[in-house]
N, C-alpha and C positions, 0 to 999 in steps of 0.2 A: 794676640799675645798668648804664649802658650801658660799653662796651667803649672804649678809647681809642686807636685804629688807630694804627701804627708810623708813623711819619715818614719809614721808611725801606719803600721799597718793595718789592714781595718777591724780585725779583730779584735775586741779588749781583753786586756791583759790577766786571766784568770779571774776566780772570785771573789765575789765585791761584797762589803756592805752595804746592803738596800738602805739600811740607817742612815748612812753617811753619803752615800752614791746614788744621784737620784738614775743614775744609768744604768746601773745593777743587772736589772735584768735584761737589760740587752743583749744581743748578740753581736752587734755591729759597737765600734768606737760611736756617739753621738758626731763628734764633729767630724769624723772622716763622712757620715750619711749627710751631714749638714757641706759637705764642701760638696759634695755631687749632686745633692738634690740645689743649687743655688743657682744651677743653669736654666732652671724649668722655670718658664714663663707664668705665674699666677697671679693674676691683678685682684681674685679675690679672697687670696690666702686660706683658701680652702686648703685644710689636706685629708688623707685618708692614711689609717694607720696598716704598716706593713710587718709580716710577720713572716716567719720561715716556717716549709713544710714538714720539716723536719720534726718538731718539736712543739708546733707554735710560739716557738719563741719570738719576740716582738724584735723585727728588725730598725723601726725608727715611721716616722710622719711623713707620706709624701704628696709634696705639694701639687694639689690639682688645676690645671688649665682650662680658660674656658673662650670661648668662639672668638672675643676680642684678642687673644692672647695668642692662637694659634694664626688668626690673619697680621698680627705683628714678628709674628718670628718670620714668615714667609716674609713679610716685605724688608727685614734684616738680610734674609737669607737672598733675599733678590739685589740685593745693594750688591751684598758680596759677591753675588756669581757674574756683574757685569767686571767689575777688573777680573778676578779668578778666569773669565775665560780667556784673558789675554795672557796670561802664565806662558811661557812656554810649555812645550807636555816635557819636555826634557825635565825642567823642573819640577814639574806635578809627580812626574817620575821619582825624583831623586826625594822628594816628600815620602811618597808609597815602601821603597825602600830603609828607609830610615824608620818610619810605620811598625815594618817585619822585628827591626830589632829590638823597640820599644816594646814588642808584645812579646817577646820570648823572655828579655830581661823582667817581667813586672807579671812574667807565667805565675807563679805561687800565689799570689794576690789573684789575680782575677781567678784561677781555680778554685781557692776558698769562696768567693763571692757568690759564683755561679752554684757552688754548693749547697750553699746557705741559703741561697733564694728559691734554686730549683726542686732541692733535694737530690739530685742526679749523684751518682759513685763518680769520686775522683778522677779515675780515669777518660769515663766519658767527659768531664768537666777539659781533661786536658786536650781529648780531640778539636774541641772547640777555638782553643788555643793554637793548636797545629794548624788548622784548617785556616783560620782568618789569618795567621804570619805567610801561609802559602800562597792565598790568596792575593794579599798585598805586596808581596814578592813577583807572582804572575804579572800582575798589570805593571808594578812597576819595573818590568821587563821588557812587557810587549804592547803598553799601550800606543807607544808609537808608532809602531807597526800596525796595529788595525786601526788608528786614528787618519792616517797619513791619506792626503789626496791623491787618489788612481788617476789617471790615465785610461781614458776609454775610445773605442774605435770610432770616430767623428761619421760623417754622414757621409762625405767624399774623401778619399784619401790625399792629404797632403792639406787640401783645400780648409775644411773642417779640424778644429782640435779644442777635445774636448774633456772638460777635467768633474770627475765627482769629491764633492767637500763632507765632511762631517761635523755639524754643526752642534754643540751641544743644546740640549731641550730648554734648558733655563733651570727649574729650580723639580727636584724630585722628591715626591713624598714617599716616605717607605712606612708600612707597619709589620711590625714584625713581633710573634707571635714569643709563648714563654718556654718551648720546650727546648730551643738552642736557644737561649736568651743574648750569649757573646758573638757564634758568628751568624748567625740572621741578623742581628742587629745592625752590624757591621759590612758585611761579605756583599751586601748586593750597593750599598752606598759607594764602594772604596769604587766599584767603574765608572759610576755616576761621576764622583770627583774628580778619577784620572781622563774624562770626557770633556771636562769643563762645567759641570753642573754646581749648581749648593746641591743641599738635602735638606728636611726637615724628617725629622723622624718620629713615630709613632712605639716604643717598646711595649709590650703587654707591660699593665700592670703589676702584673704577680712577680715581676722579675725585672723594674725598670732602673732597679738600681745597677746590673751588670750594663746596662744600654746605655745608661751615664757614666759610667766608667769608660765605657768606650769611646766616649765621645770628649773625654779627659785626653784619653791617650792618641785621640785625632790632633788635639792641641800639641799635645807634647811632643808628636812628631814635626809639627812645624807647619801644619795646615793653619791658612788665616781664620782670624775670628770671624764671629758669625756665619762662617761658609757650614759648617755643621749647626742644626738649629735640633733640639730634643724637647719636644710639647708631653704632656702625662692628660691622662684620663681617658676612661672607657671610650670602646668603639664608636659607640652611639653618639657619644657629645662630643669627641672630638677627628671622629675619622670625617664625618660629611665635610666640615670646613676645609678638612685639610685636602680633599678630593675638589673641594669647589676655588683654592686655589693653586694647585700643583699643574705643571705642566706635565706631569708624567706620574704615572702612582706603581708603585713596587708591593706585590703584599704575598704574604706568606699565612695560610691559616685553612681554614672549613672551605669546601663546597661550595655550603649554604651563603656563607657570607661573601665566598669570591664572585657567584654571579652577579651578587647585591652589588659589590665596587664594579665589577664588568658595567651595570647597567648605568651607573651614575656616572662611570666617565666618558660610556657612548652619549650622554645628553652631552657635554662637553667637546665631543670630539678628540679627547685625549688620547694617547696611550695607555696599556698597564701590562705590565708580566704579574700571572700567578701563580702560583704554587700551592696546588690546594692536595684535596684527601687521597687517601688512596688503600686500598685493599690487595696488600703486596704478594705475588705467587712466589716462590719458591719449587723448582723442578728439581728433584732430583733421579738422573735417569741411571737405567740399569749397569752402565759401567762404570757409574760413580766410585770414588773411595768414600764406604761409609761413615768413616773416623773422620776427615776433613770434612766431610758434610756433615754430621752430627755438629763438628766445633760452629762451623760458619752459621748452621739452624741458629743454633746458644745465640751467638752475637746477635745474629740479623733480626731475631725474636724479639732479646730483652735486652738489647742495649738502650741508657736511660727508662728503663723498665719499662719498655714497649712505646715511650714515648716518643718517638721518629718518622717522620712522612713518609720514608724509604725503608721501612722494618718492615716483616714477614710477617702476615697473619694466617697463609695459607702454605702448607707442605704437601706437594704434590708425590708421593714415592712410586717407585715402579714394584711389580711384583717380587722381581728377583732378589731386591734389597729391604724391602720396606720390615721386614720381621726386625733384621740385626741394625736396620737404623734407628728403630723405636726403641730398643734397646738400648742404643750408643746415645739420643737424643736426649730419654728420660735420664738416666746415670750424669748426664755432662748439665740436665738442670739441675737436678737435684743437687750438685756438689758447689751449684750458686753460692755465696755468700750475701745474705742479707744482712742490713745493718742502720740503723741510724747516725752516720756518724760521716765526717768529709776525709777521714783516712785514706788511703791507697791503698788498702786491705778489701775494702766493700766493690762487693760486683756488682751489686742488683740495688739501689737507692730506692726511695718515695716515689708514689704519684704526687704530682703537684698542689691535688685539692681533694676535699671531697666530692668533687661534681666529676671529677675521672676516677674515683675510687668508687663512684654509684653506678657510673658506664660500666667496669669490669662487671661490676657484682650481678650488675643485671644481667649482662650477656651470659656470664657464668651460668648463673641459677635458671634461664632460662632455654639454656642451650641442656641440662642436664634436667629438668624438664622434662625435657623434649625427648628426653632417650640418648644421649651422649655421654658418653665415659671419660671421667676425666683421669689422665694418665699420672699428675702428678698434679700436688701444687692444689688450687681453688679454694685460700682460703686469704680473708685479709686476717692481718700480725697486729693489731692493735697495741700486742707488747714491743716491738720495734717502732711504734707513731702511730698517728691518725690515720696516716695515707697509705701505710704498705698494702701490698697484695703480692703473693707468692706468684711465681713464674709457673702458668701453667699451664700444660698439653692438654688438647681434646682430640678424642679419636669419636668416629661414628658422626661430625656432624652435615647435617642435611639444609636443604633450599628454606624447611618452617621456620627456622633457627634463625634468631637477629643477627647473631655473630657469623654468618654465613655469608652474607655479601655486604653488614653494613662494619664498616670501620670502627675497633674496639678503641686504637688509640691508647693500649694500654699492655700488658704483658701477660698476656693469653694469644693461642696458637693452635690452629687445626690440623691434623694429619687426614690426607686422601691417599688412600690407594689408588694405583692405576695401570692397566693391561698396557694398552698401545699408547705409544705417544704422539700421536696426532689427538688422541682424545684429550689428553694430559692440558698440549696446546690449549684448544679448545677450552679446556675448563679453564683452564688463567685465565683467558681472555675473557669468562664471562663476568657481566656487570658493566658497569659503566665507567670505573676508574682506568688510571695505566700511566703508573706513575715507575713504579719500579720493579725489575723480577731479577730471579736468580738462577743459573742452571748447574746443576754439579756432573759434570761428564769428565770422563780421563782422555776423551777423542774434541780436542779444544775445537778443530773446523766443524765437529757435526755440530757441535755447543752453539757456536756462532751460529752455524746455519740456523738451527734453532730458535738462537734469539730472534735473527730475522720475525719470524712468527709471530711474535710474542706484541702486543699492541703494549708496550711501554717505554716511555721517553727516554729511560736508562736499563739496560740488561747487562749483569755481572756473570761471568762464568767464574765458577768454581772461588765464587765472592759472595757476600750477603750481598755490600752498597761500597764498597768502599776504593773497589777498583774504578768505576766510575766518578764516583764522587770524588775522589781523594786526587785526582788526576784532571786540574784545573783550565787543558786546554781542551776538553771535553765538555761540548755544554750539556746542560742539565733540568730536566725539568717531566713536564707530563703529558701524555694524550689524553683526548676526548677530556671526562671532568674532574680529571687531575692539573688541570691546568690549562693558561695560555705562556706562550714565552718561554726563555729559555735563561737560565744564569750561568757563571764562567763562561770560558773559551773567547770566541771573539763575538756573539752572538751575546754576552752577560755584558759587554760594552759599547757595541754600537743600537739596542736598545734604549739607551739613552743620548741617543744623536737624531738629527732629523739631515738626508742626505738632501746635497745643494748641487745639481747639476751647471755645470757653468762652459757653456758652448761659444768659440772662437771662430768666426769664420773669415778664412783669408781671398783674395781674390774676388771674383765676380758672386756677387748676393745670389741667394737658391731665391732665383725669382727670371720671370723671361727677361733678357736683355734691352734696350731700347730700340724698336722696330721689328721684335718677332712675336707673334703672335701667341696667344695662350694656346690655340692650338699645335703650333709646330712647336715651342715650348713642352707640352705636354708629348711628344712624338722623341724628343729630343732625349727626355727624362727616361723614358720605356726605354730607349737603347742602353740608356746610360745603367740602367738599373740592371739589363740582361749580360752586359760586357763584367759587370762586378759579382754576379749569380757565378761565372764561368772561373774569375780568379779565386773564385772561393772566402769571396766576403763573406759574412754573416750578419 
């Protein structure tokens, strides 16, 4: 039964009396928090109180999950995915589609939300929006194209015929982290669905109100009940249960914590895509335009104020540009717009907490320590919120330096110099990450050549992330301990399939006939095998 969205939106309507209002200081309407949060499974009405980054202003109680609670959404979520896989995909499609235009019409609503929870600037808020309608748009394009059973070359020709299936996994658990809170949420579930899967899903806490929304607007596209299941609370308590019953796990977050679900779901023998950290290069080579590379730094730096797997922490320059790019780089931070506020004016929003607002400050203070200059910027805004920290360049810094090969995760950025660019290469590539780089060249084949080079799952020329990203039949993700797996393309959907070979054999069985011997049998097969080498089998 789909859900039937408030009329009223989630905002409350100007200032209250606390006197009269016990809601007042809210940020959110109470019962539009109370219709989202009513999906979360909690048998011990626990909750925990949620507030915005922004201001800490109190966004509403949400209610926490616990082990019993997360093994009953799963076996909801299993009921539903035994019909849901017999759907046609035509239909599952025609759901997907219908999806795209639920999220563009009900865009202003979920942009304020995401604001309110994350702190992120409006615009970034609307990417998010773009991105999940494209998203849902692709697969309900092309899933039955990469669903659809092949046809493969049989053993003997004519004799043999043989067809590969794609079966979906059963039920997939995703957690998905709070710095895109709407499309992580989202974005890796909707192929699971158009596969034939349920989901259960896992949102960060800091932001699980936009991940219930989502999972509103799954209803209201005409997806069956329970086939989307949304459990709340910390990693700890409720990510093991959900790894100990998922047939397949999605996660999006740390490193640290991806080897952790790596290891729990090899005891299991499951699957899992990850998407984990990364320490992003940035090349910009000596024929580059310094003005577009300057703008694309800005972006790929501080968009969601450094808060993005796919953002820049390192600027590689070449000699012949690097003076008038430092130049053009600093001027285009500086003219940032910071702000407290979810307008379409604000460029540079909050960090989400203080535990990323203590990662800057440290890397900062300790990188300038260290002997490094900062070019702009390194200071937190206390006058704008708890959370800000200004967008800021370091030049000079070296291998002693934390900010130097460990992930800031926040809106701070290194400039290198560099003579030849095989060394340039080179230094991207050091570390262990290799998640995403970017090249700014005006000679697009040497670019590419380039990328070749470059040890990352996604490379943009004369882009921070977004050529890549933004272009959905592309998949996406990391090398070495940036990840396992891949999302979009056809590779973001058959990830949650398990292939089913189903072999036809006509005529005489692949076995010696009645009265010939396994050896002349076996003399038989050697010709046979040499006479198919010559027409060009495979």
């Amino acid at each position: 039964m789909s859900a039937t969205p408030s009329s009223r939106g989630p905002v409350t309507d100007g200032p209250r009396d606390p006197e009269l209002h016990t809601d007042a200081t809210y940020a959110l309407d109470l019962a539009y928090v109370a219709r989202l949060t009513a999906r979360i499974p909690s048998s011990s009405g626990r909750t925990v109180e949620h507030v915005s980054p922004l201001g800490g202003q109190p966004l509403g109680a949400i209610p926490q999950s616990e082990v019993v609670d997360v093994e009953r959404a799963f076996a909801r979520a299993r009921a539903a995915q035994r019909a849901w896989e017999l759907v046609p995909v035509a239909e599952r499609q025609e759901i997907l589609l219908r999806l795209h235009d639920v999220v563009l019409e009900r865009r202003e609503e979920i942009c304020e939300l995401i604001c309110l929870e994350s702190g992120k600037a409006r615009k970034d808020a609307f990417l998010e929006v773009a991105h999940l309608a494209m998203t849902a748009r692709y697969y309900g394009r092309t899933a039955a194209q990469h669903l659809a059973t092949t046809r493969v070359p049989g053993m003997f020709p004519v004799l043999t015929h043989v067809e590969v299936n794609r079966i979906p996994k059963g039920v997939v658990g995703i957690i998905s982290p709070w710095n895109y809170p709407f499309t992580l949420a989202l974005c890796d579930g909707i192929p699971a669905l158009a596969a034939g899967n349920a989901v259960v899903a896992k949102p960060d806490q800091q932001t699980i109100l936009t991940g219930l929304l989502g999972a509103e607007l799954m209803d209201q596209a005409g997806f069956p009940a329970d086939l989307w299941q949304v459990v709340s609370g910390a990693g700890a308590d409720v990510g093991t249960p959900m790894i100990a019953a998922a047939d397949y796990i999605c996660f999006t977050g740390s490193t640290r914590t991806g080897k952790l679900i790596a290891s729990q779901c090899a005891e299991r023998l499951i699957g899992c895509s990850l998407e984990l950290g990364g320490k992003n290069p940035m090349l910009v080579l000596r024929d580059a335009s310094v003005e577009r590379a300057a703008e694309g730094a800005v972006r790929g730096a501080f968009s969601n104020s450094g808060q993005l797997c796919i953002s820049m922490e390192r600027i590689f320059v070449a000699d012949q540009v690097y003076d008038r790019f430092v130049e053009r780089f600093v001027a285009r931070t500086e003219a940032m717009t910071l702000g407290a506020s979810t307008s379409w004016e604000v460029d540079v929003g909050t960090l989400i907490s203080q535990a990323q607002l203590d990662t800057v400050e440290a890397h900062v203070a300790d990188a300038v320590a260290k002997g490094a200059t900062v070019l702009t910027g390194g200071k937190a805004r206390p006058d704008l919120g708890p959370y800000y920290y200004e967008p800021t360049v370091l030049e000079g810094v070296t291998p002693d330096m934390t900010c130097f090969g460990t992930e800031t995760f926040g809106p701070l950025v290194s400039l290198y110099r560099f003579h030849d660019e095989s060394e340039a290469v080179e230094r991207a590539n050091d570390g262990t990450y290799g998640l995403n780089a970017s090249i700014y060249s005006r000679d697009h084949q040497r670019a590419r050549a380039t990328a070749r080079r470059v040890k990352a799952g996604t490379v943009n020329v004369n882009e921070p992330y977004g050529a890549a990203f933004g272009s959905l039949a592309a998949p996406m993700g990391g090398m070495r301990e940036s990840g396992l797996g891949r999302r979009q393309g056809a590779e973001g959907i058959l990830r949650y399939t398990e292939t089913q070979s189903v072999g036809t054999q006509r005529g005489p069985a692949i076995a010696p006939p009645f009265g010939i011997s396994e050896e002349r049998y076996a003399a038989i097969m050697t010709s046979s095998l040499k006479v198919l080498k010559k027409l060009g089998r495979a």
